[in-house]
N, C-alpha and C positions, 0 to 999 in steps of 0.2 A: 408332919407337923401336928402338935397336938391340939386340940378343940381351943383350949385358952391359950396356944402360941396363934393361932389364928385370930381371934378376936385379940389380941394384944398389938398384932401385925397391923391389923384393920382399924383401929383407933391410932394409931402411932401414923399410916395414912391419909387419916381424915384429920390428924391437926398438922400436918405437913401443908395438908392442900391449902387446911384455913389458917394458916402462919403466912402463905405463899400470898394468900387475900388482903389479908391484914398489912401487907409489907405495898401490894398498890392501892394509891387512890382511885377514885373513881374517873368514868373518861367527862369529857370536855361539853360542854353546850354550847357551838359556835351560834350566831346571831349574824344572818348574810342580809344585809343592808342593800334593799333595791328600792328605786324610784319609783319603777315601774307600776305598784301596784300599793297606792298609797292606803294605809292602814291596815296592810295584810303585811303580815312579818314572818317570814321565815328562819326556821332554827336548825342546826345539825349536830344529830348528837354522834361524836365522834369516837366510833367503836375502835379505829386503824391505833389507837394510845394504848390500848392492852398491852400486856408484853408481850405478848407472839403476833402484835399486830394486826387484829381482826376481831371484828364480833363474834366469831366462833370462840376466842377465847370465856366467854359468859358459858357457853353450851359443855362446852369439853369441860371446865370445871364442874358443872351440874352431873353430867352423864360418869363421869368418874365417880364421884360421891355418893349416886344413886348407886350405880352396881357395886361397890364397898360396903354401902349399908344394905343390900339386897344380898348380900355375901357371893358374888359372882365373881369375885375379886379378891385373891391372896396371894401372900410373895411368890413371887416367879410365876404366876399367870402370864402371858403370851396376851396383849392387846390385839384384836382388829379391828380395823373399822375402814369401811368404804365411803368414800369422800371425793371430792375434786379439788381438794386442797385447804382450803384456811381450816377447817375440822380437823383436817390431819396435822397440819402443824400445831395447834394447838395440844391436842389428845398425845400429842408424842412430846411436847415440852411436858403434861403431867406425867405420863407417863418413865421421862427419866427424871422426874421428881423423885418418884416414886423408885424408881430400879425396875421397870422396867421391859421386858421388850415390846417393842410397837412396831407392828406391820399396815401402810396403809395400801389397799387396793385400790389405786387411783384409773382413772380413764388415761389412753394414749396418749390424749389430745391435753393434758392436763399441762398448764404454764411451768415451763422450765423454771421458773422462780420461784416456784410453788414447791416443786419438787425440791430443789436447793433446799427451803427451808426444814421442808420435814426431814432431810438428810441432818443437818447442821443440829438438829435439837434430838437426834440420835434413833431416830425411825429408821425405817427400810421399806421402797415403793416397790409395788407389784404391780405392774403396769399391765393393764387389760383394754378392750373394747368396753365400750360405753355400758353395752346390754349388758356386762359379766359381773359386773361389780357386785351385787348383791351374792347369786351363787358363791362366787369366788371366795367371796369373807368369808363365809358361814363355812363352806369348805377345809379355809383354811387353820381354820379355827377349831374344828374338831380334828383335824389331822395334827395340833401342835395343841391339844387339851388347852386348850385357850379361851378366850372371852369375844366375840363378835359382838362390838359394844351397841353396834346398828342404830346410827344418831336418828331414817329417819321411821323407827317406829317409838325410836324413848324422848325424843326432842321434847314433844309438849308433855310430857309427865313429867319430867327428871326435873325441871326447875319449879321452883315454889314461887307459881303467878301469883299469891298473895302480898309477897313484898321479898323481906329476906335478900334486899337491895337488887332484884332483877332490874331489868332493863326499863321497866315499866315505871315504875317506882323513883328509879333515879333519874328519869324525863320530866314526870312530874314533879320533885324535889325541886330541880334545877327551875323549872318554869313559875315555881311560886313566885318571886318578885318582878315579872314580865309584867308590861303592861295587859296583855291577856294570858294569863296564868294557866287556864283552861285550854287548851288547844280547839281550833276547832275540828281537824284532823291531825292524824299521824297518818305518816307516808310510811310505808316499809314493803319487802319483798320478799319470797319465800321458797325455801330449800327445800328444809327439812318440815317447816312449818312451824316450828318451834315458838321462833319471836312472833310470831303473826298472833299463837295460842296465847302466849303470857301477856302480850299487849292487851289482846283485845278478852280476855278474862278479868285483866287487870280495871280496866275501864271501865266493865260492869258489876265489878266487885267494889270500888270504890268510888262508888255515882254520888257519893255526899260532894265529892270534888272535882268530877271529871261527867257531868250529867252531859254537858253537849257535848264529847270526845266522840268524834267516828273515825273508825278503822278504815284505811283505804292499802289494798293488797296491789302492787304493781309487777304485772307478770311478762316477762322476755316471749319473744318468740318460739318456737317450738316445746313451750311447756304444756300442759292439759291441767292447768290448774282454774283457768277463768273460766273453762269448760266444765269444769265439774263444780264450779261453783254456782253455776248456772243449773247447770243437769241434775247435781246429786249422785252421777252414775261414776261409782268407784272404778266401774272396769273400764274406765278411758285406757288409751292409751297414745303414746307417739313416735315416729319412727326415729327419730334422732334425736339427742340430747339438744340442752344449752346452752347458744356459745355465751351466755352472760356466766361467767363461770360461778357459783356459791348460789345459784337461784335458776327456778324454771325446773323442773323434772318431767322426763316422758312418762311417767307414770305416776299414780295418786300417791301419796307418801301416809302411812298411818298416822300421823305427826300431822296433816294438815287438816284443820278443824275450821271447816265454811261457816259455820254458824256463829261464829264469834267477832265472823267478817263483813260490814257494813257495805261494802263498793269495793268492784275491783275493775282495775284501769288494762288494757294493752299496751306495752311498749314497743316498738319494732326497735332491731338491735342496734339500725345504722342510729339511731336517736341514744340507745344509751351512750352509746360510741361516743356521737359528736357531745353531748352532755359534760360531759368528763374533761372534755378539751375546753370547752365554755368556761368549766367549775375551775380547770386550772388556771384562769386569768382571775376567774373573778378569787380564788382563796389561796393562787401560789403554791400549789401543791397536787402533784399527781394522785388520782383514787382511781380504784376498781370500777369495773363496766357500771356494778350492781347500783352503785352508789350514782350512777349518771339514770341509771332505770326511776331510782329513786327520786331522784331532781326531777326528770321529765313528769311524772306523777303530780309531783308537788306546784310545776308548774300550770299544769294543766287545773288544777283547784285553786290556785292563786286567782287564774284568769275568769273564771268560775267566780268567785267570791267579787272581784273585780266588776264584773257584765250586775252583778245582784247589789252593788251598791252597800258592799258587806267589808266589817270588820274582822279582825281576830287572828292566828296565828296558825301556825302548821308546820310540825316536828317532824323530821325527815331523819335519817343517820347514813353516815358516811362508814361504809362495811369496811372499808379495808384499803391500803395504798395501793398508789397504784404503779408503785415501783416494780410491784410482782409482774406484772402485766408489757414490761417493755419490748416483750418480743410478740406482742400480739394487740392490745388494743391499742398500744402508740406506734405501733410499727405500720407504715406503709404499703409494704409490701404483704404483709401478711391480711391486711382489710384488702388489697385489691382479690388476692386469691378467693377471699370468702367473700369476694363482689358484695362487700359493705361501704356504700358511697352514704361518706358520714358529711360531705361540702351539703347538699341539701336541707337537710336535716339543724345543720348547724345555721344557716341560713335563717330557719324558721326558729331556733331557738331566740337568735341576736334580736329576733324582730318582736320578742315576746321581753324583752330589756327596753325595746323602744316605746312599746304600744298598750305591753299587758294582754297579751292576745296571745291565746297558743291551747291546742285540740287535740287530743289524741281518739282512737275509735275505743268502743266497747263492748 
């Protein structure tokens, strides 16, 4: 192909993707009404409304765009990318936007529904050990002259935290006629690192209207991210992945930028678990672990704000349904095997609806 059928290809691309934008609206700002904690309001901004159903669809449109206009991208390129799923479903709906092929390098352990998906929007899983994923893409990727789109070292670069309707932007839009407009935190959790960078870039970029906004990072179990927030020291690492799936990594991800991070919370897993079973009485509707990681967080500064005799509000987002997840975080048998006793847990959440009380470590 010749130099200007390539750059022809390449714009013909990039308004495919921004026709595809232009055709959805933005996601939802639900408003979760508790007693418990009078004058503090909770809000959820709901990523699961995208069309491929997850906050990764924001990212996989950025990281597309970026490698298009970085020219790493032309017809019949060969996508990869290493993910645990909502990235890959995503990245594999543009990519047969676009024509074309998408290989995801998913983990074993990676939700049968997840897998589903990225088959259905015309990917292809490669299914590895948790540790292989990164080799594996990159491998696979010069073995088929392809693109290893690697979400988590382009995450916080590929989107433009200045506005450009990110995530950031469209939390505070939506919050402008609240009673407190301002957040006094955002809750959120982190993968690739990405939304953590645009948030919390976002917040110090536009202090004319978000001066008291803090960023608070909610991290699962077996990750080393609260550890290296703490440390500084990139060479963490951890023997076994996340079972919170889209959040939590055993290792530092280039993507995750501590310095833009005000506070960051612990969640043990049996808690996002029962979280989620909470979230479904109280909004009628199945979500992902991550999004119970994210609740639990937000509860925990409710109670906070509550003990301080304090007002104001606090943005949280619901990543993704949690229909993906039925043969694992709603399934029974599958929490007893990974001895997650989520009846405790839920216990103490119920009791944080009666009293406004509820602790996590840090």
């Amino acid at each position: 192909m010749r130099d200007a059928e390539k750059r022809q290809w390449v714009r013909d691309a990039v308004k495919k993707i921004e026709a595809d934008y232009n055709r959805s609206s933005d996601t939802h700002l639900i408003k979760l009404n508790l007693d418990t904690c009078h004058g503090v309001e909770l809000y959820f901004k709901d990523e699961s409304t995208h069309p491929t159903g997850s906050l990764k669809h924001r990212l996989a449109r950025s990281l597309f765009l970026y490698a298009l206009c970085n020219g790493w991208i032309c017809k019949d390129t060969p996508i990869v990318e290493a993910s645990s799923g909502s990235t890959a479903i995503s990245e594999a709906y543009f990519a047969r936007l676009l024509g074309l092929r998408f290989i995801a390098v998913v983990p074993k352990t990676t939700a049968k529904g997840k897998i589903a998906l990225i088959e259905f929007y015309g990917g292809e899983c490669h299914l590895v050990e948790p540790k292989d994923i990164y080799g594996e893409s990159q491998r696979l990727a010069d073995e088929l002259g392809g693109h290893y789109m690697d979400q988590f070292t382009y995450a916080e670069r590929a989107t433009d935290w200045r506005g450009n309707n990110n995530i950031a932007q469209s939390i505070f839009s939506q919050m402008a006629l609240e009673s407190y407009p301002d957040p006094q935190w955002v809750v959120a959790s982190a993968g690739t690192g990405g939304t953590s960078a645009t948030i919390g870039r976002y917040i110090r970029y536009e202090s004319n209207c978000t001066t008291n906004t803090k960023l608070c990072i909610v991290d699962p179990e077996h990750s080393v991210f609260l550890d290296y927030f703490k440390s500084r020291d990139a060479s963490l690492t951890g023997p076994r992945g996340s079972r919170i799936e889209g959040i939590g990594r055993p290792r530092v991800e280039p993507s995750f930028v501590p310095s833009v991070i005000d506070r960051m919370i612990r969640v043990p897993d049996a808690a996002s678990i029962a979280a989620i079973h909470l979230l479904e009485e109280l909004l009628g509707r199945k979500c992902g672990a991550s999004t119970g990681t994210n609740l639990c967080g937000a509860f925990h500064l409710m109670s906070e704000m509550k003990s301080r005799n304090e007002q104001g509000s606090i943005v949280t987002l619901i990543c993704d349904s949690g229909d993906r997840y039925l043969d694992t975080y709603y399934n029974e048998s599958w929490r007893r095997e990974q001895n997650l006793l989520i009846e405790p847990e839920l216990k103490r959440l119920r009791q944080f609806l009666d009293c406004g009380s509820y602790s996590l470590e840090e």
